[in-house]
C-alpha positions in Angstrom: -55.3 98.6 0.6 -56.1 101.1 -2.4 -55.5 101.7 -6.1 -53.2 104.9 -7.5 -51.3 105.0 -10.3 -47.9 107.2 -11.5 -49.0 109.2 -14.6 -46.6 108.7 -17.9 -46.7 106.3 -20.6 -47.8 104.1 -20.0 -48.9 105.2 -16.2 -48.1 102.7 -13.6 -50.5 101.2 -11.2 -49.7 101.4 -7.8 -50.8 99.1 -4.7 -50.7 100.7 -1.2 -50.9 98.9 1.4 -50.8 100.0 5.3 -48.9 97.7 7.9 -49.0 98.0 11.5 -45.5 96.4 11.4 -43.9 98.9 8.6 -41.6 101.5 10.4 -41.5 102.8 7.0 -42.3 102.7 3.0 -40.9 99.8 1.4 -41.8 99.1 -2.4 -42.3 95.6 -4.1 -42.6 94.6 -8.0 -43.8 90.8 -8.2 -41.9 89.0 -11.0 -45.0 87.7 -11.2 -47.6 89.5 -12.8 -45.1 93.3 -12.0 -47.4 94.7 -9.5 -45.9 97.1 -7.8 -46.5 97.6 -3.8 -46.0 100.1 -1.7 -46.0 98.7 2.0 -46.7 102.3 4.5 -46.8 102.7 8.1 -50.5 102.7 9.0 -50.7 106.5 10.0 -48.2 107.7 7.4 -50.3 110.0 4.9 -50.9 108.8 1.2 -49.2 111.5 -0.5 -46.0 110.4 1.6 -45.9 107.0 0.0 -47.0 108.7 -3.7 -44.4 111.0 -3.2 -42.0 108.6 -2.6 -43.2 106.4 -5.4 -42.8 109.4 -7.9 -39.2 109.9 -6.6 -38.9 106.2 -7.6 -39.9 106.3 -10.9 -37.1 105.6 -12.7 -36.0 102.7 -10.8 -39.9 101.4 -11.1 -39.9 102.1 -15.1 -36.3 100.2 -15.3 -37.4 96.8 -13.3 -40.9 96.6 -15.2 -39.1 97.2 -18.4 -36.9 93.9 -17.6 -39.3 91.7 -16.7 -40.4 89.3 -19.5 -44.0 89.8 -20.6 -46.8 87.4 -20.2 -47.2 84.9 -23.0 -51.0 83.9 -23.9 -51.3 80.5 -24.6 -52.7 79.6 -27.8 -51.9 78.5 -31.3 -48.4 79.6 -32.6 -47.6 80.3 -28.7 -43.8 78.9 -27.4 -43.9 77.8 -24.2 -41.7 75.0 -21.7 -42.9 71.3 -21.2 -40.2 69.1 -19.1 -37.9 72.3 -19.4 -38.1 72.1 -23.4 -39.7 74.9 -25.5 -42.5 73.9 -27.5 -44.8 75.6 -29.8 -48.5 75.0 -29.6 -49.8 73.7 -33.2 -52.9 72.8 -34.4 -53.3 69.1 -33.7 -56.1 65.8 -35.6 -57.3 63.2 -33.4 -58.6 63.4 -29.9 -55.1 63.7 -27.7 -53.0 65.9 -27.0 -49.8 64.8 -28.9 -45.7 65.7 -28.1 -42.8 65.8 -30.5 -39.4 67.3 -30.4 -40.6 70.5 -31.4 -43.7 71.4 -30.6 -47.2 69.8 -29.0 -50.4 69.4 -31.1 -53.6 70.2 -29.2 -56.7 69.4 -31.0 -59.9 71.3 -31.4 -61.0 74.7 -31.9 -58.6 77.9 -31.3 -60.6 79.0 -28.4 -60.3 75.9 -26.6 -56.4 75.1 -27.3 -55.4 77.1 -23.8 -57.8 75.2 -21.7 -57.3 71.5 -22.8 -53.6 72.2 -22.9 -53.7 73.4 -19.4 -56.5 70.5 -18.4 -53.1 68.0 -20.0 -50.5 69.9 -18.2 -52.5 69.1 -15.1 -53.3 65.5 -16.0 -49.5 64.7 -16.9 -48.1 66.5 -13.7 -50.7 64.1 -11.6 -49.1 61.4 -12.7 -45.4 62.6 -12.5 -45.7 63.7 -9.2 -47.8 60.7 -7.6 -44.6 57.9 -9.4 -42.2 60.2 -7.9 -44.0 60.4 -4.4 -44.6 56.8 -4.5 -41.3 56.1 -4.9 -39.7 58.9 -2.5 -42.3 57.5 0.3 -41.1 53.6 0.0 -37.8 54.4 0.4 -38.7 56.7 3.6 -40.9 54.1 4.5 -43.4 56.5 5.4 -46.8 56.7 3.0 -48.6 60.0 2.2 -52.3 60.3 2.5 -53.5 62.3 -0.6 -51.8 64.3 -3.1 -53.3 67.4 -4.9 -52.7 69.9 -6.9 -52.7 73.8 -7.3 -51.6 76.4 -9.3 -49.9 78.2 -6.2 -47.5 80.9 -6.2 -45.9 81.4 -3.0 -44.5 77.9 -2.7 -44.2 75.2 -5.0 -45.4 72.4 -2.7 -46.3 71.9 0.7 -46.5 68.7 3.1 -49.5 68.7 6.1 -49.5 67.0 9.8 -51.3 64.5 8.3 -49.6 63.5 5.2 -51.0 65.5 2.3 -49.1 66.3 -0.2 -49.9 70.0 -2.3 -47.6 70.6 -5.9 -47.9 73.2 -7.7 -48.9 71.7 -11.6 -46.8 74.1 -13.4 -44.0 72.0 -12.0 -44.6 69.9 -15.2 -43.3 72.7 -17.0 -39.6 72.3 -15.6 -36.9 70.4 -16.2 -37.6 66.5 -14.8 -35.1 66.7 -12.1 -36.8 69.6 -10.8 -39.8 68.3 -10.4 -38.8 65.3 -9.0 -36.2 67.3 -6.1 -39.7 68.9 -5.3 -41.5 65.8 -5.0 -38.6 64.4 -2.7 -38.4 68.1 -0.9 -42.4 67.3 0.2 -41.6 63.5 1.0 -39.2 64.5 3.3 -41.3 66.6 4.9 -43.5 63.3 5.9 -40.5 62.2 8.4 -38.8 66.0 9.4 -41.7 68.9 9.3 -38.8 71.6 9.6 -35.7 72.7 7.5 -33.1 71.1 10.1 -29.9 69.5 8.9 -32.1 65.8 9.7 -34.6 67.4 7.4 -32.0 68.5 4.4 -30.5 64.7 5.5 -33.1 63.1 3.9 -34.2 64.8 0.9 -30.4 63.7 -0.1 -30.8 60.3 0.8 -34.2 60.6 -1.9 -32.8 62.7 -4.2 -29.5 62.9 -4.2 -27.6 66.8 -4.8 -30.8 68.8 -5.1 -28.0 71.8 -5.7 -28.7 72.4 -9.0 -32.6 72.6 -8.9 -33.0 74.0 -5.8 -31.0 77.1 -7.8 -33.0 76.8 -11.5 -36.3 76.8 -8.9 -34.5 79.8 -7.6 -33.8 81.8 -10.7 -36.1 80.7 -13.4 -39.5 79.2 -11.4 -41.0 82.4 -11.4 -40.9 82.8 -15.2 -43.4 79.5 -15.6 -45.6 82.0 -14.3 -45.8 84.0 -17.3 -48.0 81.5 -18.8 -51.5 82.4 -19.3 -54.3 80.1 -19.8 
């Protein structure tokens, strides 16, 4: 893997990356964080793939334009809490407080991103462990531990053994969203696949997961955009 850029203004950085598998150049912007990849047969020359990134240009300036920037986190920042929009305000006491419109973190400026984010994490904890526990007595089948990461690939996961990973940003959606991820994992505890037994019973937890499965879908990657 090495580091190029496309020259303008601003210039784009440029990822390649050589594959054994790749029959050709393929090219990838992460909604994530808009890095752009260019995946290249492993003997294919470098200038090929610049080459092909430069005829590309357009289409690379176009997609990066679209995506919605990063937001800091920090005083005076917006962002979404149980799928609400919030703005981050200067809060008294020693908790972190909620209201309609925004959520008061207390302390110094430099220190609002971190306690928020420390909150976030506390708050989805305990979201996600009711849900579990209640998606797990109805399956009848318990879960060993439950923990939590800031993963981006997946927003949980379920092992051999029962463990139960969440991504904490899930606190950041809507409720039902959350909890049709919590009952997605559960379900994992009785079917460790995607078969129709599996899809079975995450509706006999959840009910229609429809509708979040598709705002997961369409909007989860945008509670990436939140720095802390």
């Amino acid at each position: 893997m090495s580091d190029h850029s496309l020259p303008g203004d601003p210039p784009i950085p440029l990822i390649l990356r050589r594959s054994s598998r790749a029959r050709r150049i393929s090219l990838r912007i992460s909604q994530l964080d808009g890095r752009v990849t260019l995946t290249m047969p492993k003997r294919l020359a470098e200038r090929e793939a610049l080459d092909f990134a430069r005829q590309k240009e357009g289409w690379i300036r176009t997609h990066l334009d679209a995506r919605e920037d990063d937001v800091e986190v920090g005083l005076g920042a917006c962002l979404p809490i149980g799928g609400q929009m919030l703005e981050v305000v200067p809060g008294t006491g020693r908790r972190v407080e909620v209201a309609t419109d925004h959520v008061a973190v207390p302390g110094p400026g430099a220190r609002v991103a971190p306690r928020l984010a420390a909150w976030l994490k506390e708050v989805a904890r305990d979201r996600l462990a009711g849900a579990c526990d209640d998606y797990a007595a109805v399956l009848g089948k318990p879960y060993t531990r439950l923990t939590l990461r800031d993963t981006r690939s997946r927003w949980g996961s379920c092992t051999s053994d029962g463990g139960l990973m969440f991504s904490w940003r899930l606190i950041m959606a809507p409720p039902e969203v959350l909890d049709y991820v919590a009952a997605h994992e559960v379900a994992h505890l009785a079917e460790m696949n995607h078969s129709p037994d599996f899809w079975a019973k995450v509706t006999q937890l959840y009910g229609d997961y429809d509708a979040p499965r598709k705002w997961l879908r369409r909007e989860g990657n945008a509670l990436h955009r939140y720095k802390f």
